[in-house]
ZAZAZA-872846 format. One record per residue (C-alpha): residue number from 1; residue in three letters; x, y, z. Coordinates in steps of 0.1 Angstrom, whole numbers, plus 2048, in hexadecimal, padded with zeros to 3 digits. Layout:
N
 rolum drenkol  px  py  pz
   NUM     Ala   X   Y   Z
...
//
This chain:
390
 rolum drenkol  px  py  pz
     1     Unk 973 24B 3F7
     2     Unk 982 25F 3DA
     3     Unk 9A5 270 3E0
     4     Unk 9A3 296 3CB
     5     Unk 9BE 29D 3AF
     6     Unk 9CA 2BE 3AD
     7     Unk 9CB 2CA 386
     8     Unk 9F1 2CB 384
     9     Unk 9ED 2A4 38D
    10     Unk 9D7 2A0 371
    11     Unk 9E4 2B6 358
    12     Unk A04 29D 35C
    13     Unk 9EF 27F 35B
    14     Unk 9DC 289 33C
    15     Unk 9FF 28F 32A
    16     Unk A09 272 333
    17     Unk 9EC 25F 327
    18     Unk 9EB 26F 306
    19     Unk A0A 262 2FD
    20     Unk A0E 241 30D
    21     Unk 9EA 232 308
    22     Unk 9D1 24B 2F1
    23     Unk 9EC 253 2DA
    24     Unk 9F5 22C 2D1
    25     Unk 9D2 224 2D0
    26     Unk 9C6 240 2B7
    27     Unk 9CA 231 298
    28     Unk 9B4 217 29F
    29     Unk 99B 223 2B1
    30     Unk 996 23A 290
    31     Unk 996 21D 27D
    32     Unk 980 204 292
    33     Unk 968 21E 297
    34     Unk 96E 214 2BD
    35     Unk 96E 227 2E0
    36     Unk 98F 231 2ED
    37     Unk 98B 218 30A
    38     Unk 9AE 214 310
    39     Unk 9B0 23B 31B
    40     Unk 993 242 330
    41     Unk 9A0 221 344
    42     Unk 9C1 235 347
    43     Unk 9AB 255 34C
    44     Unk 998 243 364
    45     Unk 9B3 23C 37A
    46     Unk 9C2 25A 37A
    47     Unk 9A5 26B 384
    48     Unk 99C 281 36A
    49     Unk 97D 27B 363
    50     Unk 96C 28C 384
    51     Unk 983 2AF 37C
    52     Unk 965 2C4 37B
    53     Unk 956 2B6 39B
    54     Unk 959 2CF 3B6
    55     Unk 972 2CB 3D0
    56     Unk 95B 2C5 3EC
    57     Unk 94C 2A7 3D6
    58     Unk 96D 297 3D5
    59     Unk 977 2A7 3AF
    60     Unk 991 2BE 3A7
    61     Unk 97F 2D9 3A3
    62     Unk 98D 2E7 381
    63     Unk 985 303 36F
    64     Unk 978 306 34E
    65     Unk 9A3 314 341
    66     Unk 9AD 2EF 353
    67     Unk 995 2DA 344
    68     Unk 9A0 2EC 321
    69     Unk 9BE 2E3 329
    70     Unk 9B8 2C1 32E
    71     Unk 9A3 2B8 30E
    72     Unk 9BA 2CB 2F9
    73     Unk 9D8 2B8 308
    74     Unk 9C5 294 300
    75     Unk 9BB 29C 2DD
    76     Unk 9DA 2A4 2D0
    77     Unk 9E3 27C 2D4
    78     Unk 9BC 273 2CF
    79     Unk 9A2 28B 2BF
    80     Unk 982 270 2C9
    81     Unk 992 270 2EE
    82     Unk 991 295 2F1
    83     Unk 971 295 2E3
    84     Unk 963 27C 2FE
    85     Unk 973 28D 31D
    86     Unk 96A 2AC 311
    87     Unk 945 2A1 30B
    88     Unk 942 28E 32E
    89     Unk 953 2B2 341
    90     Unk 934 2C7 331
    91     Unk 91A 2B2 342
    92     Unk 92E 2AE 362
    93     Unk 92F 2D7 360
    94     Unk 90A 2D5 35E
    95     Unk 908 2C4 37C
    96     Unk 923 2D7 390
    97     Unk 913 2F6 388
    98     Unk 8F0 2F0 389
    99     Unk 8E9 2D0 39F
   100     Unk 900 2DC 3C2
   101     Unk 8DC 2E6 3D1
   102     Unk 8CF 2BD 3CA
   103     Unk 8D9 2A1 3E2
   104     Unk 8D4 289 3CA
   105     Unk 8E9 29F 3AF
   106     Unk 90A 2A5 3C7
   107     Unk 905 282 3D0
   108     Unk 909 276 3AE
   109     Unk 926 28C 3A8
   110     Unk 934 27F 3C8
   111     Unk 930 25A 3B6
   112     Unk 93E 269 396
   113     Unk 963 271 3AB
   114     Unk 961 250 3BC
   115     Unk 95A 23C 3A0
   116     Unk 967 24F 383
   117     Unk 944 250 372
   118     Unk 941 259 34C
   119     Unk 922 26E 33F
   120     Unk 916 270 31E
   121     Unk 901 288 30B
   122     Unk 8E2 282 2F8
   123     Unk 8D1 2A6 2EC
   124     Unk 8CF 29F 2CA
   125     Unk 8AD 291 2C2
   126     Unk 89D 28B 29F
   127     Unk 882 2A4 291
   128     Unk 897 2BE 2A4
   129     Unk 8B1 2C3 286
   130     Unk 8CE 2CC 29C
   131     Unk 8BD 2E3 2B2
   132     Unk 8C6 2DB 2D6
   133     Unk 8AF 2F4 2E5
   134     Unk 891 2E3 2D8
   135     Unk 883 2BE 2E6
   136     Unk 86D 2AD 2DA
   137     Unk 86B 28E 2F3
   138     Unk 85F 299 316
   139     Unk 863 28F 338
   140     Unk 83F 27E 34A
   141     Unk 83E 282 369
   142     Unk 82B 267 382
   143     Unk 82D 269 3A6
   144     Unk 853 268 3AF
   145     Unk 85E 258 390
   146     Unk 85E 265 36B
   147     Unk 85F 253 346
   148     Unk 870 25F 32D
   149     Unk 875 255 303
   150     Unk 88A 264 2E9
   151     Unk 899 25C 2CA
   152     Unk 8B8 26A 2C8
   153     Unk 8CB 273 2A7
   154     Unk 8F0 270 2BA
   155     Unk 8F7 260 2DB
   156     Unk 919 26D 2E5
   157     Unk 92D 248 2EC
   158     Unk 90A 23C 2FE
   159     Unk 912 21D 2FB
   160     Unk 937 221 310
   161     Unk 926 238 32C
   162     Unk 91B 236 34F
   163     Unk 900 24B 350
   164     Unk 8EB 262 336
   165     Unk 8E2 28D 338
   166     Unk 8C6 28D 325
   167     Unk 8B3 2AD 319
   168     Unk 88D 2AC 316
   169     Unk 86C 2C1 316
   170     Unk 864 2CA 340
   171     Unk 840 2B8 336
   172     Unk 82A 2A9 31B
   173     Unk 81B 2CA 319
   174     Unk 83B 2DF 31B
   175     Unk 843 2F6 2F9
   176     Unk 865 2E4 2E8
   177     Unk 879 2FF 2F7
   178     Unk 86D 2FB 31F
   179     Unk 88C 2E2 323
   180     Unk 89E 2CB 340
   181     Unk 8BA 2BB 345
   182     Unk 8B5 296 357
   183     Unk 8CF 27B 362
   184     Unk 8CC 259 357
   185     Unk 8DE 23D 36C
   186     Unk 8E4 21C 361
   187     Unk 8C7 209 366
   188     Unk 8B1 226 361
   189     Unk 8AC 21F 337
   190     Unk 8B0 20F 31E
   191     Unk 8C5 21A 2FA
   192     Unk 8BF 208 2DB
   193     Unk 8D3 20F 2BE
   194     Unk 8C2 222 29F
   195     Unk 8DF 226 289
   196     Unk 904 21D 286
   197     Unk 923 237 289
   198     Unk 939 233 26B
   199     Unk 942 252 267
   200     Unk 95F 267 256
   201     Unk 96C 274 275
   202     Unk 96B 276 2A0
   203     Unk 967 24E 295
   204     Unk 96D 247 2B9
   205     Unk 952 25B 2C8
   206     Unk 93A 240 2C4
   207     Unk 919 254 2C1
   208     Unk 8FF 243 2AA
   209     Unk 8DE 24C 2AF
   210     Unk 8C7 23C 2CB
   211     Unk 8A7 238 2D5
   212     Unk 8A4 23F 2FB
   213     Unk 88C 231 315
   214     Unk 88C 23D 33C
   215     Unk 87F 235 358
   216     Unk 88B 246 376
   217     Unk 88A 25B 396
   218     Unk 87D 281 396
   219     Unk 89C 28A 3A6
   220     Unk 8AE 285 389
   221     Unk 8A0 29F 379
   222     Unk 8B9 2C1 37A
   223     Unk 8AE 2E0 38C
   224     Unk 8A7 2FB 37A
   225     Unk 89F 304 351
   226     Unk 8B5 2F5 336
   227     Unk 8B2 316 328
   228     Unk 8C8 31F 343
   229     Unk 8DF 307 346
   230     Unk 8E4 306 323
   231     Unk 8F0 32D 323
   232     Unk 900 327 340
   233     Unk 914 30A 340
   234     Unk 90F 2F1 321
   235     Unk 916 30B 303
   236     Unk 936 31C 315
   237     Unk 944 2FA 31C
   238     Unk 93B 2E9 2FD
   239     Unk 947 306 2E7
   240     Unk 966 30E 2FE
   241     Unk 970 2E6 305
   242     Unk 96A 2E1 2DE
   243     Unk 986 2FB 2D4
   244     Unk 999 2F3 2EB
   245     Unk 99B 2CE 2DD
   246     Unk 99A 2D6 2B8
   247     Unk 9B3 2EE 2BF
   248     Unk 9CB 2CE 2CB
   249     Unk 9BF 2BA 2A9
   250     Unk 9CE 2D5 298
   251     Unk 9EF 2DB 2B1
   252     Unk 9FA 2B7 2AA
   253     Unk 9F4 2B6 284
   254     Unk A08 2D8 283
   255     Unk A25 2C6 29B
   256     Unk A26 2AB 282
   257     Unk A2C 2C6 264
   258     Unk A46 2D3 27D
   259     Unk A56 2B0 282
   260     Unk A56 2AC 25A
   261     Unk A66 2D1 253
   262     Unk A82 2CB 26E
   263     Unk A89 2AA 25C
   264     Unk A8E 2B9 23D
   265     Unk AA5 2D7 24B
   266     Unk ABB 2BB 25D
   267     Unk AC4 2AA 237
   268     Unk ACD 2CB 22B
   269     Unk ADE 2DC 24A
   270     Unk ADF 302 241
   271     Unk AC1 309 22F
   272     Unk AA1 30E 237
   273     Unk A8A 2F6 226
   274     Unk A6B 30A 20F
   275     Unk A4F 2FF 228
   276     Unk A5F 30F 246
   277     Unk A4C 32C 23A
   278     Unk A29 31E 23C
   279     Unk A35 309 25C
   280     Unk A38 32B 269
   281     Unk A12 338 25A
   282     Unk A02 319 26D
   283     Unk A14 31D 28F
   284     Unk A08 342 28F
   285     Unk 9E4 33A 285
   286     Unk 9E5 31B 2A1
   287     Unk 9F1 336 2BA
   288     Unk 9D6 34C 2B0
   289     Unk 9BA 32C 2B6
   290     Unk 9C9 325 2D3
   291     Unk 9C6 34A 2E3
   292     Unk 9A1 34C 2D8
   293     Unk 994 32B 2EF
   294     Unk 9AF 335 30C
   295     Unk 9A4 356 30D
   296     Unk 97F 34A 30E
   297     Unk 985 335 326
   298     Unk 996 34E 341
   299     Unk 97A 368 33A
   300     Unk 960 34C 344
   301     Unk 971 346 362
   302     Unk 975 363 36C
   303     Unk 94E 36A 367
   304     Unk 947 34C 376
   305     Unk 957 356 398
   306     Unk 941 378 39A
   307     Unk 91E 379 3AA
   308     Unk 90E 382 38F
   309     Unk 920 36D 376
   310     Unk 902 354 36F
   311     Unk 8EE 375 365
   312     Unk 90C 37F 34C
   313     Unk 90D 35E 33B
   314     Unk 8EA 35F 32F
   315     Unk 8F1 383 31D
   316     Unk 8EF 383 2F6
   317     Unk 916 393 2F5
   318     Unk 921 36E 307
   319     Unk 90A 35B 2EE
   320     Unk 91C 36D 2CE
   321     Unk 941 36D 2E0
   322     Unk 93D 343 2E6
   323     Unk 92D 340 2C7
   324     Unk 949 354 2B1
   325     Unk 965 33B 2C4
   326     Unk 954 31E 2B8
   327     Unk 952 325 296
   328     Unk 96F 334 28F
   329     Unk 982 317 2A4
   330     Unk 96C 300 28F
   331     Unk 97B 30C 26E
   332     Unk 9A0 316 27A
   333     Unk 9A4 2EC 284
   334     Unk 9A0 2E0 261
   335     Unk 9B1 2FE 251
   336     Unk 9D0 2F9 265
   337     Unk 9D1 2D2 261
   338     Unk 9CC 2D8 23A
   339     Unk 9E8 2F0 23B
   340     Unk 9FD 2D6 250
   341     Unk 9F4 2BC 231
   342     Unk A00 2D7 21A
   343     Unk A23 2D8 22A
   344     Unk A2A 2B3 22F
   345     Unk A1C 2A9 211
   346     Unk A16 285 203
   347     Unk A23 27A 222
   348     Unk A04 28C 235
   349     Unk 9EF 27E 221
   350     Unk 9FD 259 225
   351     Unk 9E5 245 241
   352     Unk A09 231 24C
   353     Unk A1C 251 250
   354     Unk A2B 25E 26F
   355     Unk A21 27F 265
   356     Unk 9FF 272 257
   357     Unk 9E4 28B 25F
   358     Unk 9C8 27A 251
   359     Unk 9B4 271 26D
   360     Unk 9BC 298 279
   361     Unk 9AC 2A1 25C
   362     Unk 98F 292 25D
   363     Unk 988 293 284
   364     Unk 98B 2BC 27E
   365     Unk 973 2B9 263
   366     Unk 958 2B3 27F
   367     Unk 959 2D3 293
   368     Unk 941 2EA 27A
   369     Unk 929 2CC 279
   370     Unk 927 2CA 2A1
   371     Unk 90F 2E4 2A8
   372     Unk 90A 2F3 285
   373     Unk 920 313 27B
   374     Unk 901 31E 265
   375     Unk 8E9 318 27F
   376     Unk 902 32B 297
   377     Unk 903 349 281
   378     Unk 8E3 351 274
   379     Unk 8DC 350 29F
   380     Unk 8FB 367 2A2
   381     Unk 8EC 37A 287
   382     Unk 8C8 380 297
   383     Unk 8D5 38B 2B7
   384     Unk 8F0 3A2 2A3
   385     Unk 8D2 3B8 297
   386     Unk 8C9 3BF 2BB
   387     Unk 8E3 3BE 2D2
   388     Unk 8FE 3E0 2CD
   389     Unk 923 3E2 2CF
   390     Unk 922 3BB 2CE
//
């Protein structure tokens, strides 16, 4: 039986994991390409994993400001950590918030508090180019059971998971965009590799592509339209969760240009060293980031807790207010870590440097690929030419 953790006991536990265990293993799980196993044990055991579970399920029950909180306190020591946690909490949301009506759903979030269970993503799929809200691969229903193939362009650390949320057409004869979300347990598929993951940055993530074969129960399969869930849940917690942990890429590589600056005041006691200045830029523009995703986060939960909340989140002014975070969080990260490289200088841009913010750099470099910024804004831009006083 699983014992619930209140936030403030895992806000302290997440600290202290990001700097005793992800933080010391960073460097080379960027350069072995390899999954942070070493923190989602630690995360494991400190319960973390199950935070979006509801209460009643045996989680802690956070809210979407708390969850924030806790990817962007674990990607300041590990960018590919955050990036995992923060993956895993947006398709526990999905269940939390669209599964409570299934016995087989609360069960399995009763199963994901007790045995600290980590889901991956797979709704990339090729021929789709990116486009999440299109399937190609369809779920075929038989009796009690469905089949299920799809050949997946990214498979968010598949390979390191428990169990996969899968998006795919309702039926063979479903249009791309008639969607659904299902489970996939161990046991229930098979994942065969399709391509490698060497890539510049998020090396850790672990998500080559895959090509996906199922075989389960129709009970997996999550009530309701993706089209729903998506606007719902999914986009607001990927886009909020995302911030939140790019936003801690770039906190730590401006703490290290703060470290650097401090040194150089201490050797000449009495003046103020020249990049003081731009230290001071970058810690106004990271406040600025930082204020976007928190603010986002406190409006969607405060939405979330009103009766008609569900009905707000699928309005076109939540669309272009989630989608404006993301991009401009996707392009304030590697502005701020470039200006952090600008003020430390050579020793930024040293791989063996305590103030090295290499891997920083390239891990930000990630967020405008993750969901396209140009696909994001031509779709801002369609709905800007009918919705008024956006």
């Amino acid at each position: 039986m699983s014992t619930t953790a209140t936030f403030e006991t895992l806000l302290v536990a997440v600290r202290g994991i990001a700097t005793e265990v992800a933080a010391v293993h960073a460097a080379d799980v960027d350069a072995s390409a390899r999954f942070p196993s070493e923190t989602f044990d630690a995360l494991r055991a400190a319960r973390v994993l199950s935070a979006p579970v509801p209460r009643e399920l045996g989680g802690s029950g956070c809210s979407m400001m708390e969850l924030a909180l806790l990817c962007s306190t674990l990607s300041q020591a590990c960018s590919a950590s955050g990036m995992v946690l923060a993956m895993h909490y947006i398709e526990v949301a999905c269940l939390a918030r669209h599964g409570m009506g299934s016995a087989f759903f609360r069960g399995y979030m009763q199963a994901i508090s007790d045995k600290q269970l980590l889901i991956a993503s797979v709704t990339s799929e090729v021929g789709t180019f990116g486009d999440t809200r299109s399937s190609i691969c369809a779920v075929e229903v038989q009796g009690d059971r469905f089949t299920l193939r799809k050949d997946a362009t990214t498979v968010s650390y598949g390979a390191h998971a428990d169990s996969l949320l899968v998006t795919a057409r309702r039926a063979p004869d479903a249009s791309n965009s008639d969607q659904v979300l299902v489970l996939l347990q161990a046991g229930d598929y098979t994942l065969t590799p399709t391509s490698n993951w060497d890539t510049l940055g998020m090396r850790g993530t672990c998500s080559p592509g895959g090509r996906l074969e199922a075989n389960a129960g129709v009970e997996q399969i999550l009530p309701g339209e993706f089209a729903e869930s998506s606007a719902q849940t999914m986009v607001p917690y990927s886009h909020i969760l995302w911030s939140s942990l790019w936003w801690g890429i770039a906190a730590d590589a401006v703490s290290r240009a703060g470290a650097f600056v401090r040194g150089q005041a201490r050797k000449n006691p009495g003046t103020v060293p020249p990049a003081a200045h731009q230290l001071a830029e970058a810690t106004a523009q990271l406040q600025v980031m930082r204020a976007a995703w928190a603010q986002a986060a406190a409006e969607f939960d405060q939405t979330a807790v009103r009766p008609e909340g569900m009905q707000e989140l699928l309005s076109m002014a939540w669309a272009l207010k989630l989608i404006n975070l993301k991009v401009s969080a996707s392009e304030a990260a590697p502005r701020l870590v470039h200006m952090a490289l600008q003020i430390i200088g050579v020793m930024g841009y040293k791989n063996d440097s305590p103030f090295s913010v290499g891997r920083h750099y390239r891990d930000a470099l990630s967020a405008s690929l993750m969901i396209s910024n140009e696909r994001l804004m031509a779709k801002s831009a369609s709905m800007l030419l009918v919705l008024k006083d956006a």
